[in-house]
FIBA-205869 format. One record per residue (C-alpha): x, y, z; residue number from 0. Coordinates in Angstrom, 1 decimal, padded with zeros to 4 digits. Example, Ala and Ser with C-alpha at 12.3 -4.5 7.8 and 13.67 -1.06 7.14 Angstrom:
<pt><xx>012.3</xx><yy>-004.5</yy><zz>007.8</zz><num>0</num></pt>
<pt><xx>013.7</xx><yy>-001.1</yy><zz>007.1</zz><num>1</num></pt>
! end
This chain:
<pt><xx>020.8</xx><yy>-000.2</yy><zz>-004.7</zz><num>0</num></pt>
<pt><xx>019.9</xx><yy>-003.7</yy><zz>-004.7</zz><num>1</num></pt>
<pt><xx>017.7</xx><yy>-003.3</yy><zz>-001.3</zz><num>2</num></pt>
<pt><xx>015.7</xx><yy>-000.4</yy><zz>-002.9</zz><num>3</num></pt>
<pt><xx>015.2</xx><yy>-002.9</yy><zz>-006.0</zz><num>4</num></pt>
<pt><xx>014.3</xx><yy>-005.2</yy><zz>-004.0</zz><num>5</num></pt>
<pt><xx>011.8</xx><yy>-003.4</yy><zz>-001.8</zz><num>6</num></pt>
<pt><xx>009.9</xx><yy>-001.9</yy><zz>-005.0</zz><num>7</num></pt>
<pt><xx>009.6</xx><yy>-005.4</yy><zz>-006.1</zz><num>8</num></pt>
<pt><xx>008.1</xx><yy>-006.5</yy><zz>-003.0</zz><num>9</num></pt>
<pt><xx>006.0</xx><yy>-003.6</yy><zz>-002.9</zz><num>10</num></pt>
<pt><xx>004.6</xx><yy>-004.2</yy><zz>-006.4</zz><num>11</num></pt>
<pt><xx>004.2</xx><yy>-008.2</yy><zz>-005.2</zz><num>12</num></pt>
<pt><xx>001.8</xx><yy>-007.0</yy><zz>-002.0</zz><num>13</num></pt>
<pt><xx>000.0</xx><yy>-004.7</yy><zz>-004.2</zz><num>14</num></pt>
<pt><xx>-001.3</xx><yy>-007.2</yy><zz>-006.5</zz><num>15</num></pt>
<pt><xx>-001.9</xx><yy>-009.7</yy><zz>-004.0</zz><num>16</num></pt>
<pt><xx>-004.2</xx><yy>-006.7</yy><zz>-002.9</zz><num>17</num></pt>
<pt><xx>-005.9</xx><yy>-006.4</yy><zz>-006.2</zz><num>18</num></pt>
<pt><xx>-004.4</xx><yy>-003.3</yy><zz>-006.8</zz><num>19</num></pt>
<pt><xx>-003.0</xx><yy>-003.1</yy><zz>-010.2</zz><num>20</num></pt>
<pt><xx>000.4</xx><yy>-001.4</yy><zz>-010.3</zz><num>21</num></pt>
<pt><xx>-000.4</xx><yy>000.5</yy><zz>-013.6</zz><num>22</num></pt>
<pt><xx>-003.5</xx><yy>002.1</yy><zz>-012.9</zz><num>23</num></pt>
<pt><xx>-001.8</xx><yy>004.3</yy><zz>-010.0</zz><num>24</num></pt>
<pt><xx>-000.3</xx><yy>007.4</yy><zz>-010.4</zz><num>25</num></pt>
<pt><xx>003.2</xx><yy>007.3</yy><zz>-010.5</zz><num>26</num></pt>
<pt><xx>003.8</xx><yy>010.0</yy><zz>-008.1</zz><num>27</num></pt>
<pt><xx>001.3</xx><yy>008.9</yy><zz>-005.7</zz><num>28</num></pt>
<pt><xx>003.0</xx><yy>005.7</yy><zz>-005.8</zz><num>29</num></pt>
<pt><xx>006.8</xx><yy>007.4</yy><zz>-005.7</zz><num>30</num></pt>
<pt><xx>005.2</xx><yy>009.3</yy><zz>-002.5</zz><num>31</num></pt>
<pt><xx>004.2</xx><yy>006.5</yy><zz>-000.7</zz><num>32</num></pt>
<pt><xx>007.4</xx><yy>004.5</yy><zz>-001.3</zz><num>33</num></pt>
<pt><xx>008.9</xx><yy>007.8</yy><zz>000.0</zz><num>34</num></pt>
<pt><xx>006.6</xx><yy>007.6</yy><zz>003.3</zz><num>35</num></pt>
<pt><xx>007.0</xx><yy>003.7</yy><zz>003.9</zz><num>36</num></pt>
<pt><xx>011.7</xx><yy>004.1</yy><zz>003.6</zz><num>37</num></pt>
<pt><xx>011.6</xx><yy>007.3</yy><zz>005.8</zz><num>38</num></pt>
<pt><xx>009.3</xx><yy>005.1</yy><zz>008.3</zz><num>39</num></pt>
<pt><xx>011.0</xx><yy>002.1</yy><zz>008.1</zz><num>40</num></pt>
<pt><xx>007.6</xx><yy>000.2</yy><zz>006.9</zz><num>41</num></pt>
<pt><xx>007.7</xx><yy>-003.3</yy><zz>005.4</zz><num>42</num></pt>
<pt><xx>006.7</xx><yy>-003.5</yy><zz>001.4</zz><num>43</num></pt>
<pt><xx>003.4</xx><yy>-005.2</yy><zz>002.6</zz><num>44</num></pt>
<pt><xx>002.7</xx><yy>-002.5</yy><zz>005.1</zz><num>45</num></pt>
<pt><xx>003.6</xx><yy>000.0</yy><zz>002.6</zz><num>46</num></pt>
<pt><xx>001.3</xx><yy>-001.6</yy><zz>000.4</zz><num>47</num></pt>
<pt><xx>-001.2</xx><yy>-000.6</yy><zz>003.0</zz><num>48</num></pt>
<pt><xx>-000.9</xx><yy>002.7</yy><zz>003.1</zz><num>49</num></pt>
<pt><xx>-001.7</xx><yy>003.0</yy><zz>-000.6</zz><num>50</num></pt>
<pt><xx>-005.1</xx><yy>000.9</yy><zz>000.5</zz><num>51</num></pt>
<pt><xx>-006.2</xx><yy>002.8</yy><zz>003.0</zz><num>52</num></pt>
<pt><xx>-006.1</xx><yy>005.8</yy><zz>000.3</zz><num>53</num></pt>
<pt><xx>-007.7</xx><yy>003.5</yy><zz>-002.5</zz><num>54</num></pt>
<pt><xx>-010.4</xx><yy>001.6</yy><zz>-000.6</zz><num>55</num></pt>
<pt><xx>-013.4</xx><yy>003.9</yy><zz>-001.0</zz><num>56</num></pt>
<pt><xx>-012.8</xx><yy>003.7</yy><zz>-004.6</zz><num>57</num></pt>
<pt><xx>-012.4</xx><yy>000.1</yy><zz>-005.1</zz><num>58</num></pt>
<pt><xx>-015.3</xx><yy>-002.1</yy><zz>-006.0</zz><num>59</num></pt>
<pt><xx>-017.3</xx><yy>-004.5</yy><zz>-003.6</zz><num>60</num></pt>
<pt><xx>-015.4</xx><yy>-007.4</yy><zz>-004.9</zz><num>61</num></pt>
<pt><xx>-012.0</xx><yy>-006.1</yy><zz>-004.7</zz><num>62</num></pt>
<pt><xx>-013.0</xx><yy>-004.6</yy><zz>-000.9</zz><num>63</num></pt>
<pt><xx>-013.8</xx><yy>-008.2</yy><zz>000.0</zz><num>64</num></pt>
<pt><xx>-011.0</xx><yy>-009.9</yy><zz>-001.2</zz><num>65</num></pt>
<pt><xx>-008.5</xx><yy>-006.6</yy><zz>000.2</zz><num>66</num></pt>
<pt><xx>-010.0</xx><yy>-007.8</yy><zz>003.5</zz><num>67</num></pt>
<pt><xx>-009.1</xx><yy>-011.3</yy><zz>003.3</zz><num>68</num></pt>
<pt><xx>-005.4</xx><yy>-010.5</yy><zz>002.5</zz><num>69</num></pt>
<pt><xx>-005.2</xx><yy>-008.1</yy><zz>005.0</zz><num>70</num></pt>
<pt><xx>-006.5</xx><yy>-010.6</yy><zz>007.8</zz><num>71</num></pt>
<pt><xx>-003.3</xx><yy>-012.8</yy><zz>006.6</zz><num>72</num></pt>
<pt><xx>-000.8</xx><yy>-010.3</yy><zz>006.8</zz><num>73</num></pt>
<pt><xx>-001.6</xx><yy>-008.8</yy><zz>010.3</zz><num>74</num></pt>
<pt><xx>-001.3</xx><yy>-012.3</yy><zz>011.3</zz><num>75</num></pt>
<pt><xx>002.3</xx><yy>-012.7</yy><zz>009.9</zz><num>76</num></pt>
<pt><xx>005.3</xx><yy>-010.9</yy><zz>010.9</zz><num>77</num></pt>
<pt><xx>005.9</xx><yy>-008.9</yy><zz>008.0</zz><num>78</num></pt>
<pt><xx>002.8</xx><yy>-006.6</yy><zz>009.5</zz><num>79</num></pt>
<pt><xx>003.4</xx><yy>-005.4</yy><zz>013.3</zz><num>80</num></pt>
<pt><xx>000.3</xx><yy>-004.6</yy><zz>014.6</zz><num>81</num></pt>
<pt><xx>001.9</xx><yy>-001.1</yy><zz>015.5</zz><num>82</num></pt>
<pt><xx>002.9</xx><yy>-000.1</yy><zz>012.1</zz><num>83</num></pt>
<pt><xx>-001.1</xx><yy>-001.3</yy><zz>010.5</zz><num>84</num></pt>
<pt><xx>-002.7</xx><yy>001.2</yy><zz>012.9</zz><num>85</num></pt>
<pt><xx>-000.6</xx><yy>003.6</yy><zz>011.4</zz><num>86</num></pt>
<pt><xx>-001.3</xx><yy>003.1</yy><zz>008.1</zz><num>87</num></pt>
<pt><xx>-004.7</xx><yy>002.9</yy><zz>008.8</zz><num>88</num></pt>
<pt><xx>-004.8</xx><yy>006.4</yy><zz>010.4</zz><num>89</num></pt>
<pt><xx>-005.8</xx><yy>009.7</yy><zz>009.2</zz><num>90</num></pt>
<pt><xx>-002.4</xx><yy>011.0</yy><zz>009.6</zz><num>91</num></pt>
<pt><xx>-001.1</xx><yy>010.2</yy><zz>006.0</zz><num>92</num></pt>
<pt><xx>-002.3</xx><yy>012.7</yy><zz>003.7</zz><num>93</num></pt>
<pt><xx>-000.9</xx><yy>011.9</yy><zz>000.0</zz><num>94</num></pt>
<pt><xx>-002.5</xx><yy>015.4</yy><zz>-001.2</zz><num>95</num></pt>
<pt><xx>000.2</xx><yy>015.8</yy><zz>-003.8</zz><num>96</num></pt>
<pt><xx>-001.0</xx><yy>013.1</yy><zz>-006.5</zz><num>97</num></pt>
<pt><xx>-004.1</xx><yy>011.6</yy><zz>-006.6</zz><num>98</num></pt>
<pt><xx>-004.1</xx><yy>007.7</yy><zz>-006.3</zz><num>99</num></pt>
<pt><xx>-005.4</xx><yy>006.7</yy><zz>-009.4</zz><num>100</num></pt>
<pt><xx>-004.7</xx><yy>007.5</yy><zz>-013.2</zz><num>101</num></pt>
<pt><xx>-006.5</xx><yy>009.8</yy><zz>-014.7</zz><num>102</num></pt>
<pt><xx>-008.6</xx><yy>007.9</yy><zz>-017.4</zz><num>103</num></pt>
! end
């Protein structure tokens, strides 16, 4: 109980150190990706990832700029295995079930 508190917690952290405001996504896009990330045994940063990689074309210049410069850190720290960003960074997840975003 107290690891999955934890992990959402750290999740949340990485997202806004992404820029990527917790409220404005959808919460089961977000409940899907947590989903993804335990059944792959991914870290809350590379979890935090995933939801990027789906997010990035619709995140302004600024916010793409400063994504990058956090994501430079992390694959240099072992809480990102170079492994596990390819993956994220792949085509292979599809979150078709819930768009990213809130609907405004």
């Amino acid at each position: 109980m107290f690891k999955k508190f934890w992990y959402h917690r750290s999740f949340n952290a990485a997202l806004l150190e992404l820029g990527i405001g917790t409220s404005e996504l959808n919460p089961a896009f977000r409940e899907e990706v947590l989903a993804t990330a335990l059944r792959e045994n991914l870290t809350p940063k590379e979890a935090a990832l995933l939801v990027l990689s789906a997010v990035y074309p619709r995140l302004s210049l600024v916010d793409r700029l400063s994504s990058i410069h956090v994501v430079r850190k992390w694959r240099s720290s072992p809480q990102v295995s170079e492994a596990n960003y390819q993956r994220t960074q792949s085509a292979g997840h599809a979150f078709a079930q819930a768009p990213a975003f809130r609907e405004r």
